[in-house]
C-alpha positions as CSV (number, residue, x, y, z in Angstrom):
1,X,20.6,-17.2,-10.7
2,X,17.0,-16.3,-11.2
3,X,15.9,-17.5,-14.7
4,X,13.6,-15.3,-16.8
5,X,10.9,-17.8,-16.2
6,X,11.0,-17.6,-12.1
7,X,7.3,-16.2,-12.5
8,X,6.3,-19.2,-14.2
9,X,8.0,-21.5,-11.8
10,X,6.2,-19.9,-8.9
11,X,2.4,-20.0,-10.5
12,X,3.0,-23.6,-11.2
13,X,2.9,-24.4,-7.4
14,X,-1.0,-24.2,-7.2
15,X,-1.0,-23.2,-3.7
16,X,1.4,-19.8,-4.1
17,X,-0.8,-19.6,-7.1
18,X,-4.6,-19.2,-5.0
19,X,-2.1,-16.8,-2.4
20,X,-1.2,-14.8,-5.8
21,X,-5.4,-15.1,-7.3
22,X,-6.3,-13.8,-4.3
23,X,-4.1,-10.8,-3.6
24,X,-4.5,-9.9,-7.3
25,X,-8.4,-9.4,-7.0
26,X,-8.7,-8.0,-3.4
27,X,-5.8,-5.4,-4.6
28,X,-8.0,-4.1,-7.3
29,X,-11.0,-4.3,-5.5
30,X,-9.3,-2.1,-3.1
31,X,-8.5,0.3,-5.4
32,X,-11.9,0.4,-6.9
33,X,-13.7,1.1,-3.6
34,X,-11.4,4.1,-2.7
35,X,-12.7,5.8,-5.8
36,X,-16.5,4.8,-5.4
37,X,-16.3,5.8,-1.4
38,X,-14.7,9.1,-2.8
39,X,-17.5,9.5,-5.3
40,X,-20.3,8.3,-2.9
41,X,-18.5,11.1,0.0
42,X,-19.0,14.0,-2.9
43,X,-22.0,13.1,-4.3
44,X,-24.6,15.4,-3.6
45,X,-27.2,13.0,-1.7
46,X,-24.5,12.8,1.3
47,X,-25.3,15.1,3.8
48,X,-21.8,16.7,4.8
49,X,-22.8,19.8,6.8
50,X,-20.7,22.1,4.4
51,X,-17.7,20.0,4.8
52,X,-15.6,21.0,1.6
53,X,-15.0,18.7,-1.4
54,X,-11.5,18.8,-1.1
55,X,-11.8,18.1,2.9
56,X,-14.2,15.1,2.1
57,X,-11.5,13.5,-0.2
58,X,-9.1,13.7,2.4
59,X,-11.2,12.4,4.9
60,X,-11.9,9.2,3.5
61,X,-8.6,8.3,2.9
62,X,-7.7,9.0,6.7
63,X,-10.2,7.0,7.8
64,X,-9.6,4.1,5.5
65,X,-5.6,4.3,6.8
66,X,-6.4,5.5,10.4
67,X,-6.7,1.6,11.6
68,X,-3.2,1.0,10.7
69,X,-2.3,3.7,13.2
70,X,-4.5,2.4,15.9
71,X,-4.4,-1.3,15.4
72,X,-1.9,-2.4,12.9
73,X,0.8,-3.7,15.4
74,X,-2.1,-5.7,17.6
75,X,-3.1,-7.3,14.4
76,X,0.1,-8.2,13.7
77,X,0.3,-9.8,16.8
78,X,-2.9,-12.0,16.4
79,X,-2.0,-13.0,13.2
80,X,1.1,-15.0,15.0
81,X,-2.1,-17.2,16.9
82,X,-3.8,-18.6,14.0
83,X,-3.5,-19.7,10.7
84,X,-2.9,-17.4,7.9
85,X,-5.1,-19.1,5.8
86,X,-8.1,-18.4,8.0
87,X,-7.2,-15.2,9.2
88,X,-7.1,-13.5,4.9
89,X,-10.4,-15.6,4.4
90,X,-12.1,-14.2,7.3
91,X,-11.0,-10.7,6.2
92,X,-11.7,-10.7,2.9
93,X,-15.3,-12.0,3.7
94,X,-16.4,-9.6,5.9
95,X,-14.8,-6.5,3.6
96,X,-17.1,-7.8,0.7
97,X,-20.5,-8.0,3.3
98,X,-19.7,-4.7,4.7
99,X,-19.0,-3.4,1.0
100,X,-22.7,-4.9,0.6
101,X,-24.4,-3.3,3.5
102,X,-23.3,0.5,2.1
103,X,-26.9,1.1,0.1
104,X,-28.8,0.4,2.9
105,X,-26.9,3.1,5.4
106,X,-28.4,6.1,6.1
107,X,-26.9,8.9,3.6
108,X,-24.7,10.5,6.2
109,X,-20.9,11.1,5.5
110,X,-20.2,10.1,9.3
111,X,-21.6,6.8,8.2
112,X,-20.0,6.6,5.3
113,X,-16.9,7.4,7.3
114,X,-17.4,4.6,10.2
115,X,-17.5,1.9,7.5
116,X,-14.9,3.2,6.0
117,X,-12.9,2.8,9.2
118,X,-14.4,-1.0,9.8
119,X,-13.4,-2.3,6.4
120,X,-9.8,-0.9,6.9
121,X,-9.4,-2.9,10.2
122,X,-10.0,-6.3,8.7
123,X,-7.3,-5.0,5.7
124,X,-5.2,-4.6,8.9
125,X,-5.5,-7.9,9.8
126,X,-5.4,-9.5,6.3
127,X,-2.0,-7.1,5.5
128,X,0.4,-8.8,7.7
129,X,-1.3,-12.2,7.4
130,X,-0.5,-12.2,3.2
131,X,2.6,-11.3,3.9
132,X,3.8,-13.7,6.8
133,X,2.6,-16.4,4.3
134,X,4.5,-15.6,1.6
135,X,7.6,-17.8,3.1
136,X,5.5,-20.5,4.2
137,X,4.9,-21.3,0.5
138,X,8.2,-20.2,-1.3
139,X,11.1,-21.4,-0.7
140,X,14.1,-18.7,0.4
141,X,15.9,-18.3,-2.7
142,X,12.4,-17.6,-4.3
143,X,11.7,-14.5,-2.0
144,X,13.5,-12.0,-4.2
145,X,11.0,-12.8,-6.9
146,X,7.8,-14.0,-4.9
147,X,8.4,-10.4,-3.4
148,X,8.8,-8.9,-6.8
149,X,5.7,-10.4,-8.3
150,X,3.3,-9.5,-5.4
151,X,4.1,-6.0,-6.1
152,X,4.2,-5.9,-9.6
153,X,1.0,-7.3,-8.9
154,X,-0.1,-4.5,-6.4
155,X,1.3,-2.0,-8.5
156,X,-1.1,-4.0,-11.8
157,X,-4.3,-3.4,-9.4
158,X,-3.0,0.2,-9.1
159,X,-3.0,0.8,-12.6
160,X,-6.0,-1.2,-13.9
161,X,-8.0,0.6,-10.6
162,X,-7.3,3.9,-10.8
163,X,-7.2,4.2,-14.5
164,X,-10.2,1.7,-15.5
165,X,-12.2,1.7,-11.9
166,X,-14.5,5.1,-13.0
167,X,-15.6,3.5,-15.8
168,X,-15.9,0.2,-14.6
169,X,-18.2,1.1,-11.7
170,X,-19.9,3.8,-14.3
171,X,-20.2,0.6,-16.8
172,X,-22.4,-1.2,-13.5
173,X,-24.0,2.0,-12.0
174,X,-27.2,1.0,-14.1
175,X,-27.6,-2.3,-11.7
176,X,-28.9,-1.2,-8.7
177,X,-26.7,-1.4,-6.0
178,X,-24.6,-3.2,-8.9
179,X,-21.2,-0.7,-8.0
180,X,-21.6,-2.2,-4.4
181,X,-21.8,-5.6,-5.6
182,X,-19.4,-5.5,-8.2
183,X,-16.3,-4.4,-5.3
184,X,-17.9,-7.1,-2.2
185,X,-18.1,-9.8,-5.0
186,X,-14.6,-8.9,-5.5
187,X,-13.5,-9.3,-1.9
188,X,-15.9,-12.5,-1.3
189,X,-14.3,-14.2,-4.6
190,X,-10.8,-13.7,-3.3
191,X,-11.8,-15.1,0.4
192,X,-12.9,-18.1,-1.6
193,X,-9.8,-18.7,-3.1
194,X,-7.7,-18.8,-0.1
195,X,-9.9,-21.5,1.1
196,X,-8.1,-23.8,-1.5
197,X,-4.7,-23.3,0.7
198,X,-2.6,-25.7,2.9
199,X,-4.0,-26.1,6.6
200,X,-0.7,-27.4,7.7
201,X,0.6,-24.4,9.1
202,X,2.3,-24.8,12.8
203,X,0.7,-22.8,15.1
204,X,2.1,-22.5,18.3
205,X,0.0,-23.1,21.2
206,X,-1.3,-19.8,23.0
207,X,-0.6,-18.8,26.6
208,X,-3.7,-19.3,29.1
209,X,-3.7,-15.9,29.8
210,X,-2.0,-14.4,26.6
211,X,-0.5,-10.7,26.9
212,X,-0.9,-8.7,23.4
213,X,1.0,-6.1,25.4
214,X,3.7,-7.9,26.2
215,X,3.8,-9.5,22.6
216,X,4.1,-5.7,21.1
217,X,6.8,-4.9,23.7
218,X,8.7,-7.6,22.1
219,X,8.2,-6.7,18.8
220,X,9.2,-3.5,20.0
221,X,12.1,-4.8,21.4
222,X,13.5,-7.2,18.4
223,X,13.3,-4.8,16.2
224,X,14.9,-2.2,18.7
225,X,17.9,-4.8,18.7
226,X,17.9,-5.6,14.9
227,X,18.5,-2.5,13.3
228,X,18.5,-4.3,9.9
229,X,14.9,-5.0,9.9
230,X,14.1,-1.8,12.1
231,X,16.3,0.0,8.9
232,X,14.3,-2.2,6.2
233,X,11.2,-1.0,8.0
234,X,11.9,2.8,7.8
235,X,13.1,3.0,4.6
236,X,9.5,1.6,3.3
237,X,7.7,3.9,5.4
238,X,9.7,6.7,3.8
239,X,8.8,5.0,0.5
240,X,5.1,4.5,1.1
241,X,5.2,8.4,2.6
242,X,6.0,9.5,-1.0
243,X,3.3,8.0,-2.5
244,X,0.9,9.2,0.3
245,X,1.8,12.5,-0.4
246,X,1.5,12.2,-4.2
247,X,-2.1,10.1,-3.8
248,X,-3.7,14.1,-2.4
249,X,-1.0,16.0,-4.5
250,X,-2.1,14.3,-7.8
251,X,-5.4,15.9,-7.9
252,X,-4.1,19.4,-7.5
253,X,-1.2,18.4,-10.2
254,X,-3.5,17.3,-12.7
255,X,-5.9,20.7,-12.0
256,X,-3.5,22.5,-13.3
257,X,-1.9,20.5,-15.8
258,X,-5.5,19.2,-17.7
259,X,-7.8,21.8,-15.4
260,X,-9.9,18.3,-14.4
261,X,-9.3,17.2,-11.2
262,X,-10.5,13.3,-11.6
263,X,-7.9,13.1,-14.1
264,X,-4.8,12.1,-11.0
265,X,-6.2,8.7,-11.4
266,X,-3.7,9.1,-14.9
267,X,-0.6,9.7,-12.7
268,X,-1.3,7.2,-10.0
269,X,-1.6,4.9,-12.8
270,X,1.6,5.8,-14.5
271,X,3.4,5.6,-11.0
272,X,2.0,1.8,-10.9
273,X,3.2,1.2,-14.5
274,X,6.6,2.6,-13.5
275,X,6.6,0.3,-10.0
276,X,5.4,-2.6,-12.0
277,X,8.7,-2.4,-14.6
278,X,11.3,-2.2,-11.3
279,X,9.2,-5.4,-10.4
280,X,9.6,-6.8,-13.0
281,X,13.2,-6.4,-13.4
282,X,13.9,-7.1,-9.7
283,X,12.3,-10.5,-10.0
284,X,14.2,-11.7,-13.0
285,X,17.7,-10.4,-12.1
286,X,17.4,-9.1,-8.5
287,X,20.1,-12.4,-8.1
288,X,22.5,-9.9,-9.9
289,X,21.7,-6.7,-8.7
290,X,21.7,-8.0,-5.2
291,X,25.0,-6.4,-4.0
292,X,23.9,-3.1,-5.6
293,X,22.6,0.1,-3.4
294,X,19.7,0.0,-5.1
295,X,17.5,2.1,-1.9
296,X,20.2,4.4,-2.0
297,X,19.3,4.8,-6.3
298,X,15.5,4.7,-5.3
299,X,16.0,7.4,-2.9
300,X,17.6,10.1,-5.1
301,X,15.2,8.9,-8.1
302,X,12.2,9.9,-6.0
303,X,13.3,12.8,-4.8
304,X,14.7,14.3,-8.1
305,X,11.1,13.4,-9.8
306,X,9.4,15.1,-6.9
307,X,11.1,18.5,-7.4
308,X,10.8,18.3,-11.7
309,X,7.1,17.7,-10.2
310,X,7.3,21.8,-9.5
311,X,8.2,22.9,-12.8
312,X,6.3,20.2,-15.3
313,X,3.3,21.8,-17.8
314,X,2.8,18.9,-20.2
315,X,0.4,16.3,-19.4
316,X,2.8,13.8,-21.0
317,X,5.7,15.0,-19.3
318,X,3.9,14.4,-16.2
319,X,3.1,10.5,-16.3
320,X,6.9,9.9,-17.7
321,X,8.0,11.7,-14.3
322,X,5.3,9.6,-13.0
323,X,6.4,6.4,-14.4
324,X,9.9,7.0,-13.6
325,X,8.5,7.7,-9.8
326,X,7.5,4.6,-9.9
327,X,10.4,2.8,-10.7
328,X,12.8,4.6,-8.5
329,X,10.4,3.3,-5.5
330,X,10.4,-0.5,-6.6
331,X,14.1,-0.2,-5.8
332,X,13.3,0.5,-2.3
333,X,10.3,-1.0,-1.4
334,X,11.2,-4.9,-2.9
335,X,14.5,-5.2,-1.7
336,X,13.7,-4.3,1.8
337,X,10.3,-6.2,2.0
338,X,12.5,-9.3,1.0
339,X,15.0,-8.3,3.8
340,X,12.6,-7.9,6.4
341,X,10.9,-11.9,4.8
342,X,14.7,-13.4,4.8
343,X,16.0,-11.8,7.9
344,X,13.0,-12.3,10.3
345,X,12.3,-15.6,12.4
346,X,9.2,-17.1,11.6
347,X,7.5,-16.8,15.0
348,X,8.3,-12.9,14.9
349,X,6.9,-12.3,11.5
350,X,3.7,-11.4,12.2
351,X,4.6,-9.2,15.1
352,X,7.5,-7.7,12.4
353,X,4.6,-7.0,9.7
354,X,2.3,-5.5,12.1
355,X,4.4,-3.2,12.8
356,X,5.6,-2.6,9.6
357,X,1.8,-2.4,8.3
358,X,1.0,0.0,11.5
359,X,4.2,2.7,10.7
360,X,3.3,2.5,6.8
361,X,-0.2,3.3,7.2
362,X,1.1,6.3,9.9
363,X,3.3,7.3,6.9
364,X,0.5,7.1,4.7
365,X,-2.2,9.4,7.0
366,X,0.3,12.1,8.1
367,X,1.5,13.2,4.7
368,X,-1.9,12.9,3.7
369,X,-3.0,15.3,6.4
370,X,-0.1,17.4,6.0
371,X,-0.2,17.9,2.6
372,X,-3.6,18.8,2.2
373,X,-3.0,21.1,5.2
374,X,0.4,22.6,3.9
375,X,-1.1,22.4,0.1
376,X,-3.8,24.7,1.3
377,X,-1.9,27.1,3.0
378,X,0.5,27.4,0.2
379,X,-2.1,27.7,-2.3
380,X,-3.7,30.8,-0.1
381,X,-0.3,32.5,0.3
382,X,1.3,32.1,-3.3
383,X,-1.6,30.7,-5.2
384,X,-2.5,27.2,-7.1
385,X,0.9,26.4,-9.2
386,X,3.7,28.8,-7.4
387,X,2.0,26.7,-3.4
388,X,2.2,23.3,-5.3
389,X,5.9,24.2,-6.5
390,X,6.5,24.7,-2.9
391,X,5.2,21.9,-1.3
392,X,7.0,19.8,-4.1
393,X,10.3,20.9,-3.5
394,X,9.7,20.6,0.3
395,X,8.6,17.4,-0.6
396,X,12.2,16.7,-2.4
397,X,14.5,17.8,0.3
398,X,12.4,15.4,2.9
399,X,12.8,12.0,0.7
400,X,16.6,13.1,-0.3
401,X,17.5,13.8,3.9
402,X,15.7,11.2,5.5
403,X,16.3,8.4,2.6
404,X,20.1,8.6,2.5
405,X,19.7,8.7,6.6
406,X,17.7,5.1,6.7
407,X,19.5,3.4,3.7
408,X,22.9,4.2,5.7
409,X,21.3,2.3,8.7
410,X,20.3,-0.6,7.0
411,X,23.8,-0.7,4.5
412,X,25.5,-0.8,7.8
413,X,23.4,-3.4,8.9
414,X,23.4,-5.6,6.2
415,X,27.1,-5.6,6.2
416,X,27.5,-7.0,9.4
417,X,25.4,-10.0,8.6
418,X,26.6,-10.5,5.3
């Protein structure tokens, strides 16, 4: 049984504890540089050629999940052929110097853009590589909660970026270039960090002539055999597709609820505070609740918030729902994530998260794209609140349908092995 004190127990061990350090401030300095990057891409000085506000927004967070798409099951291959340790310092070094180099660009949204793009690649790399090393520092029965923490901690960065990082970069916007240099100190302090961990990790050694084709084929392969983890996997990317989708429908949400549109940040936040509690509870007695369909619970929590979504007025009203969001999606995303950790063979993991990192960062861009193409639509044909009703319930039947489809995979699954 997991003791209310299993958080403890895991920041004693000094090395999970640099892993934790460092995912802690390189999750909240990602969160910080999608709202400076958003305002640096409306900002007036940026020469957009009549590109529209609400097209810019979207924009930048395509381009800083497009990588995903493109590369995210390569990287997850190449994490497999060196050391994890390396790999997340690497990353998070050259995030914070191309974080730095932003002043000196040329003010041109295309710019803007391309760096955008760059700095998402090495979060490719670094994504699967933080998460393939959770295991090699906690021991199995510690997963559960290891898993728990890291996004209660991811969910922390959420709330304390989204809902502090205006004010914060406003607070250093009278340092020049000091917004800049407050996110890439924040990305070359947690590359620092990881230097303090183990370099006994077994590598295996690399072909002469290796074939990152025929490694992805593989990975294709073992999860094409394994429909536990290939179950796992879907059912997160139907959970990060949710919050995709609420990330662009926020804004238009709090237009009409508080008639300011920088004022989502307050509902991603809320989300975060509701995915922190399900952490929270899932790490002290997810021992318990083990044997529970909690994805199943997740599911129909999501989807039922989604469609009171449509009819909600009160600003108040609106982060509860949000909250309660939240929590419904810890019950799908920590479970599986610890699945997919428990269930996959070391040597595979990387491959496994790559491709888990690639498909949720393809169910991140699409719903973005799609609702801000559907959204606008709507909005022409019906208007600002009776379009965003629609696209919420739409919203709703999708989670409900293709939820109950993946969670029936993986039940089946996971009763065959267990």
């Amino acid at each position: 049984m997991v003791s209310n004190n299993t958080f403890l127990k895991l920041l004693s061990d000094r090395h999970f504890l640099y892993l934790w350090s460092a995912q802690l401030i390189s999750q909240l300095a990602d969160k910080v540089l999608l709202i400076l990057l958003i305002a640096i891409a409306t900002s007036e000085t940026y020469i957009s050629y009549t590109v529209p506000v609400n097209s810019r927004e979207s924009m930048i967070m395509i381009a800083s999940t497009l990588p995903a798409i493109l590369f995210g099951s390569i990287a997850g291959i190449y994490v497999d052929l060196y050391p994890k340790r390396l790999v997340m310092m690497v990353c998070n070094i050259l995030r914070g110097l191309l974080v730095l180099v932003i002043p000196f660009l040329p003010k041109m949204l295309i710019l803007l853009l391309i760096t955008t793009f760059i700095i998402s690649i090495f979060t490719q790399l670094f994504a699967p590589a933080e998460q393939s090393a959770i295991p090699l520092l906690v021991p199995e029965s510690y997963l559960m909660s290891a898993n728990a923490l890291f996004t209660l901690t991811m969910m922390g960065s959420m709330i304390v970026g989204f809902a502090i990082g205006s004010p914060l970069l406003h607070l250093f916007s009278g340092i020049r270039f000091g917004q800049e240099l407050l996110v890439g100190g924040m990305y070359l302090t947690a590359g620092l960090v990881l230097f303090f961990l183990p370099q006994n990790e077994a590598i295996p050694p690399k072909a002469p002539q290796h074939n990152v084709w025929k490694d992805l084929k593989d990975g294709l392969q073992y999860l094409k055999q394994n429909p536990l983890i290939s179950g796992a996997i879907l059912q997160l990317v139907i959970f990060y597709g949710v919050f995709a989708a609420m990330l662009k429908l926020s804004i238009n949400l709090s237009e009409i609820i508080t008639n300011n549109r920088t004022d989502f940040g307050y509902l991603l936040a809320a989300t975060g505070v509701g995915l922190a509690i399900g952490a929270l509870i899932l790490g002290h007695f997810g021992d318990r609740l083990a044997k529970q369909p909690l994805p199943l619970i997740g599911f129909v929590g999501m989807a039922l918030m989604l469609l009171m979504f449509a009819v909600v007025k009160d600003l108040w009203l609106a982060l509860t729902l949000a909250v309660i969001l939240g929590f419904n999606g810890s019950l799908v995303g920590v479970p599986m994530l610890t699945v997919i950790q428990k269930y996959t063979p070391e040597n595979m993991r990387g491959k496994v998260f790559g491709l888990l990192n690639n498909a949720e960062n393809i169910a991140i861009s699409l719903p973005l794209a799609i609702a801000a193409v559907t959204l606008d639509a709507a909005i022409s044909q019906f208007g600002n609140v009776q379009g965003l009703q629609l696209v919420m319930v739409i919203c709703s039947a999708i989670v409900l349908g293709l939820g109950l489809w993946s969670w029936s995979i993986t039940r089946r699954a996971l009763e065959k092995v267990l």
